[in-house]
N, C-alpha and C positions, 0 to 999 in steps of 0.2 A: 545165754551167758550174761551175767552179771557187768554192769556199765558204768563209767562215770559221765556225769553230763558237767565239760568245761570249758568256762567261754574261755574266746578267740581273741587275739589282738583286737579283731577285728569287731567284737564287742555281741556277737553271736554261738550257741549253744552247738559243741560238739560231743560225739560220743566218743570216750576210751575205753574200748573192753576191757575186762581185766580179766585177761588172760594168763595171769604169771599169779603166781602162790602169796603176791605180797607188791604192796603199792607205798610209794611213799607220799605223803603230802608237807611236806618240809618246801616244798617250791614250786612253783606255778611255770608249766605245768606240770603234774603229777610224775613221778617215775615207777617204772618195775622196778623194782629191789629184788636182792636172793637173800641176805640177813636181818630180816625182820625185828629180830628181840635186839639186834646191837643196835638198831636204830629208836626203836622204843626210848631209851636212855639219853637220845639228843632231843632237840628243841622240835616241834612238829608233830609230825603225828605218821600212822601205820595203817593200810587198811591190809587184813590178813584173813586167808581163805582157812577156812576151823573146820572145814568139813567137806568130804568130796559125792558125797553122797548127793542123787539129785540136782538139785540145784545148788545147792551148798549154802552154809551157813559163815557170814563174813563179819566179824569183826574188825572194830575202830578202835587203835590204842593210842593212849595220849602220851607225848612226847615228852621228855623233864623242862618242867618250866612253861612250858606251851600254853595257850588259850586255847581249848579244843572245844567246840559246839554242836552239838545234834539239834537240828531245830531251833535253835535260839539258847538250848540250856546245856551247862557244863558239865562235863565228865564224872558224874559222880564218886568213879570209883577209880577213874583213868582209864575204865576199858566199856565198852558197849557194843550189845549184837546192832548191826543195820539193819533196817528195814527199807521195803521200795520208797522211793520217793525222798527220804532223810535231807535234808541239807546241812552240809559240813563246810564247817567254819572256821579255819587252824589261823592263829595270830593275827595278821593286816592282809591274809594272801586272798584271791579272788574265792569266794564261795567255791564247792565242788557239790552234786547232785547224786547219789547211790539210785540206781535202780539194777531191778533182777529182770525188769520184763523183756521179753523175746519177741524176736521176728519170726513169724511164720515161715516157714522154707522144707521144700521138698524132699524128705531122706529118705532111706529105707526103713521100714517098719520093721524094729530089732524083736517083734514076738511078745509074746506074753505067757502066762504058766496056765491060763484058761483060755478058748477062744477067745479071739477079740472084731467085735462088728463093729462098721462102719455107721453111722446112726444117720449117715443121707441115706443110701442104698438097703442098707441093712444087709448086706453080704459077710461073710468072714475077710480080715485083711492077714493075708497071708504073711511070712516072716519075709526078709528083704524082699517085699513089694515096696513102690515109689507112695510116701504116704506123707501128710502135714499132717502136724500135732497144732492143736490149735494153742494158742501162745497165752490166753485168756480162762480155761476150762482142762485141758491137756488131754482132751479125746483125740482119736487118730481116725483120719479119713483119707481114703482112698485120693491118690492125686496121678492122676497116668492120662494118656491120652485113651484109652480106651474106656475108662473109670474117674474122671472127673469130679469126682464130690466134694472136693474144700473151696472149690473155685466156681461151682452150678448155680452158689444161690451168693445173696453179698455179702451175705450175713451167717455164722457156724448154726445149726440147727440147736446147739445147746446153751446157747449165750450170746451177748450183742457183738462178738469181735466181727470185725472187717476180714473178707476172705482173699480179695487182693492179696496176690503173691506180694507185691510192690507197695502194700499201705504204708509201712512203715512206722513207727511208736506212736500209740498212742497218746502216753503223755509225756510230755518235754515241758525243763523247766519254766519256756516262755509263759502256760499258763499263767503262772502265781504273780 
């Protein structure tokens, strides 16, 4: 699920999922909104879900009058897709961080339209079996106590993600 990273009183990085079709950044911190486009029209700015597909695709719209920032540079047209990592920067208000990336976490494995193997075991993963998708690559492996494979080795067999159930993001804004 797609996040915002916004610091704290306390001068520390937290995450807001954005769970709701539409976010405001008109005030720190961030709100869910349900009228998107009438808010468009005030001062601030919009982050709106444009696709539900996947992981969906989220736009940033700039508010009348607003200073609105991707990275350091303004709104060309008043509206811009996000990408992971973005930093947005609406008038005087504290920065906000966009990211898409996920936690790994145990669900059932919803199937697929060809077989689908496990690339630890190399078995077939049956439809609601307990399975991680890895959050780095998006292969599906086997996670049960009988069948352990997202959690065997430290590391996904197809990429450097961390298999800790418990890692948690890899990247937060404190990096930058």
């Amino acid at each position: 699920m797609a996040h915002l990273w916004v610091a704290t009183e306390m001068g520390e990085w937290a995450v807001m999922p954005l769970g709701t079709a539409a976010v405001s950044l008109g005030s720190h911190p961030p709100q869910a909104v349900e009228a998107a486009i009438e808010l468009a029209l005030r001062p601030g700015a919009v982050i709106m879900l444009c696709s539900s597909r996947g992981s969906g695709v989220w736009a940033l719209i700039g508010g009348k009058g607003s200073d609105v920032r991707v990275n350091g540079v303004p709104l060309a047209a008043g509206i811009r897709i996000l990408n992971d990592c973005d930093e947005i920067s609406v008038d005087s208000l504290p920065k906000v961080f966009f990211s898409t990336e996920r936690l790994a976490a145990v669900e059932e494995f919803p199937g697929a339209d060809s077989a689908a193997y496990c690339p630890r075991c190399k078995q077939t993963i049956a439809p609601r079996h307990p399975a991680v998708k890895c959050p780095a690559c998006g292969v599906f492996y086997h996670q049960s106590a009988d069948l352990p494979c997202w959690t065997y080795a430290d590391l996904c067999s197809l990429c450097p993600q961390a298999t800790a159930l418990d890692t948690g993001y890899q990247w937060t804004p404190e990096e930058l």
